[in-house]
N, C-alpha and C positions, 0 to 999 in steps of 0.2 A: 753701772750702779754699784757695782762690787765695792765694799770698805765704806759704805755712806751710813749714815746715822739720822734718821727722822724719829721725831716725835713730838712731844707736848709739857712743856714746863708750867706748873702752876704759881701764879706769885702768890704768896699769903703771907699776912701778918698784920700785924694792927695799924689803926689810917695812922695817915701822913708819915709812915716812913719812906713814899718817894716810889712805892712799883708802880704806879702808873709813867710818872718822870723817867725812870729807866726804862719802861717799855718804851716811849717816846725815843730815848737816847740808841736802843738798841736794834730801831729800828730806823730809825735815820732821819723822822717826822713825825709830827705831831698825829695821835692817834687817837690815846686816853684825854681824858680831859683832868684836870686837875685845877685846885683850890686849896688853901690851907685848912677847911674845913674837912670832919671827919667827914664818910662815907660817902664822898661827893662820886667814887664812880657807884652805880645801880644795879647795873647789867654786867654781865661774864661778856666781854671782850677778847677776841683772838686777834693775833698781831703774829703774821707769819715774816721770818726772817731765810731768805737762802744763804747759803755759805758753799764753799767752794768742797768744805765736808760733808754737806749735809744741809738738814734742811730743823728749824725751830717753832713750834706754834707756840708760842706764851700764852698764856692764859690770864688775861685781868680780871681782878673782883672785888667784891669790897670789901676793904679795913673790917676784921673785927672789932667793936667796940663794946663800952658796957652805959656810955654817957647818958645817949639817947633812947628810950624806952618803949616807942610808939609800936604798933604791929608792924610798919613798913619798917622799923630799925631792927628789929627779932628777924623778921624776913629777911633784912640781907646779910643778918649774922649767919643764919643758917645757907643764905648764897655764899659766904665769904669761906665755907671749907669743900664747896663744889670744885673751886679752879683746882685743887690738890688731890679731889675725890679720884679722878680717871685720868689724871696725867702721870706721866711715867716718870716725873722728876715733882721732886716741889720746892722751888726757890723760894726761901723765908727770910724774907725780906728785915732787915732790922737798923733801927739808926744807931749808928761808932758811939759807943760809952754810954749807950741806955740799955736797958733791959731790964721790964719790971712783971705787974702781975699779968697787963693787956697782953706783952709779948707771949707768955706761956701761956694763957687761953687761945688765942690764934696760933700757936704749935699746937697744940692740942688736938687741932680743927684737922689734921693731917693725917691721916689714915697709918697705922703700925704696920712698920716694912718700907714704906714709900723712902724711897731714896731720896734724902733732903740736904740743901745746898746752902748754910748761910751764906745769904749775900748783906756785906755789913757795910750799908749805904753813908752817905755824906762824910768820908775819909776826909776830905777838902776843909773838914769844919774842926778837925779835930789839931789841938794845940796845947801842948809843943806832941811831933807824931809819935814821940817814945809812949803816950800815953794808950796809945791802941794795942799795945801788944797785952800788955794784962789784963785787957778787956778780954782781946779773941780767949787767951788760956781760958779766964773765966766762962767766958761763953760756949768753950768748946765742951764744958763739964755737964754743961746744960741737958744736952741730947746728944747721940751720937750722931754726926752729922756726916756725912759723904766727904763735906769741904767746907770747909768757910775762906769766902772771899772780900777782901776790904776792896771796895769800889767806891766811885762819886759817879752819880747820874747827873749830876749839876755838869764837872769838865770831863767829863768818859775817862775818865784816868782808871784803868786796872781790868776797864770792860772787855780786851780780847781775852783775858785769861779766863773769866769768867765763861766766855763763850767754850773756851778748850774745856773749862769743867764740864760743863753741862753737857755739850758733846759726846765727852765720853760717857756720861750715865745714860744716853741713850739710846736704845737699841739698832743694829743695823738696818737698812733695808731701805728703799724706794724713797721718795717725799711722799707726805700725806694731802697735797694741794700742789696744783699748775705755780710753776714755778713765777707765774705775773700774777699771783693772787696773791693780796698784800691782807686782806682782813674778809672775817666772816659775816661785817657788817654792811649793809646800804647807806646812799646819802640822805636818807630819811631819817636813819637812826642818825649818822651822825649832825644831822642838821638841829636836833630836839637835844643831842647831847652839850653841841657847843654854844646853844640859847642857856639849857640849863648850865654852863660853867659860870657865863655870865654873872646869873643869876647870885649864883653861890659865893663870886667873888666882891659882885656891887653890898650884897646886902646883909645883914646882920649875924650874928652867930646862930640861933632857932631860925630866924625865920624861914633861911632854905629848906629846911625839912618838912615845911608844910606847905611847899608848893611841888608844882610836879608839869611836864609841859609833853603836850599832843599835839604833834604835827597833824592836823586837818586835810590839809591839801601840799601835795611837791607833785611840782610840774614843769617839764625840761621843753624850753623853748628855745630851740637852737642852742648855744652857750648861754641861754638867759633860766636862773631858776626861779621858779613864783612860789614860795615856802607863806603856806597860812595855819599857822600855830594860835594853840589856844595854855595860857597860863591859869593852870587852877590855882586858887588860895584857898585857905580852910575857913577865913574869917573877914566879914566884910572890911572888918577892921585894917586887914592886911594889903585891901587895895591901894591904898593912897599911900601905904608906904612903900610898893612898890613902882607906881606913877613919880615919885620925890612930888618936890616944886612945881607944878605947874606943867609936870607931867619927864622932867628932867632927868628922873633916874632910868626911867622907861628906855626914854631917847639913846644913853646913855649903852645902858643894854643892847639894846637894837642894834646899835653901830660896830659896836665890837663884837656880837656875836657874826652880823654881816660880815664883818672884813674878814674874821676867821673862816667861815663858811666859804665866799671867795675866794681866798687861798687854796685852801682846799678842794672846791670844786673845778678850778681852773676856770671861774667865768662870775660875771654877775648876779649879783642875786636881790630880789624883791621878797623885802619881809615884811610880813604884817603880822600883827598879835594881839590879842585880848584876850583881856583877865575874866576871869570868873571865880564867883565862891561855889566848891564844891567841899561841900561843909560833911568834914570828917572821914575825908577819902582814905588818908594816909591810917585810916584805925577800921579800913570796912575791907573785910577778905575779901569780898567779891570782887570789889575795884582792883582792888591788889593782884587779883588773879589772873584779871581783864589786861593787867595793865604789866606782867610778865612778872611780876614781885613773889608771887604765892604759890 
């Protein structure tokens, strides 16, 4: 074990600049879920990486935002500087040629001292490439940062160096998890996460935020899983637009989150789901508190 390096990187920074996408990329399969809507991940996600140095836990969390204003979006502004709070590194995530007010609120969120990494995502998009260099200078004036690194989690181009940074900010010693432990999640959770991606990708820009999904029942029969989930809405209203046509978008949903789940679980799967109005979930502490948000 001598010369090994474990510990705990946290991703932060404001949504959709893509850490869920590179946790994905960086660990070799689909883990986080992701959407082009803000805040789609909920939950602090760990996504453990072995290496032949050493060992990585990432830490996912949600985008800070300032959009959306409900008590479940203040709830996971304050989850979104957890993943940074007790990790040993904090990768702050940022997209090539942007950097505004969102971005320096979500630094912010980062504990003083913490050794932090830009990682300066979607390299691949940026044109012609002589444009990224006066970005980094600029960006590097920002904060003093450990490194900054220009990556794309879209084609992994730039991701082993990234890996060598990180590395080395982290302390020597053992792995912190069994080197076949890939995450600190169950297929419970991730069966309610890849219903809710669904969700967040079928249907409107608000609407996802006032729904929310509880796995009822999972139950492993032989390779077969029986998944019975319940979709809250906040407003009767919101039923039929999430049924579409004749109950189309539902169907819709269903299928693709089954096949992901499939994949994932290496077996078939029996979904079942119904809606309900549970009127004002997303603005009741208690629910919130019940429901790991609070």
């Amino acid at each position: 074990m001598s010369g090994l390096r474990s510990g705990s990187v946290g991703l932060v920074g404001r949504p959709n600049t893509g850490k869920s996408s590179l946790l994905n990329r960086l660990l070799g399969q689909k883990l986080a879920i992701v959407s082009p809507r803000a805040q789609t991940t909920r939950h602090l996600l760990t996504g453990i990486l072995n290496l032949p140095e050493g060992q990585i836990a990432f830490i996912d969390a949600p985008g800070f935002q300032t959009r959306h204003r409900s008590l479940l979006n203040r709830s996971l502004n304050r989850r979104a500087g957890e993943a940074a709070r007790d990790a040993d590194v904090a990768a702050f995530v940022v997209e090539a040629l942007r950097y505004g007010a969102d971005d320096r609120a979500a630094l912010r969120r980062v504990p003083a001292g913490r050794p932090t990494v830009a990682v300066v995502n979607m390299i691949d998009k940026v044109r012609p490439a002589e444009r990224l260099l006066p970005y980094l200078e600029r960006l590097a004036k920002e904060h003093p940062f450990a490194a900054l690194v220009p990556v794309s989690a879209a084609t992994g181009r730039n991701l082993p160096e990234l890996l060598r940074v990180l590395l080395a900010h982290l302390p020597e010693g053992p792995p912190l998890y069994p080197e076949d432990q890939l995450t600190d999640r169950d297929e419970r959770f991730f069966a309610a996460e890849l219903l809710r991606e669904k969700i967040f990708r079928e249907l409107g820009e608000e609407l996802p935020y006032h729904c929310e999904v509880i796995v009822e029942g999972f139950r492993e029969e032989g390779k077969l899983r029986r998944i019975d989930a319940t979709l809250w809405v906040e407003r009767e209203a919101h039923r039929p637009i999430v049924l579409g046509a004749g109950g189309a978008r539902l169907k819709r949903i269903l299928s693709a989150a089954r096949r992901d789940m499939e994949r994932m679980f290496g077996g078939k799967v029996f979904l079942q789901v119904w809606i309900k109005v549970r009127r004002g979930w997303s603005e009741d502490e208690r629910t919130l508190r019940q429901l790991g948000y609070a």
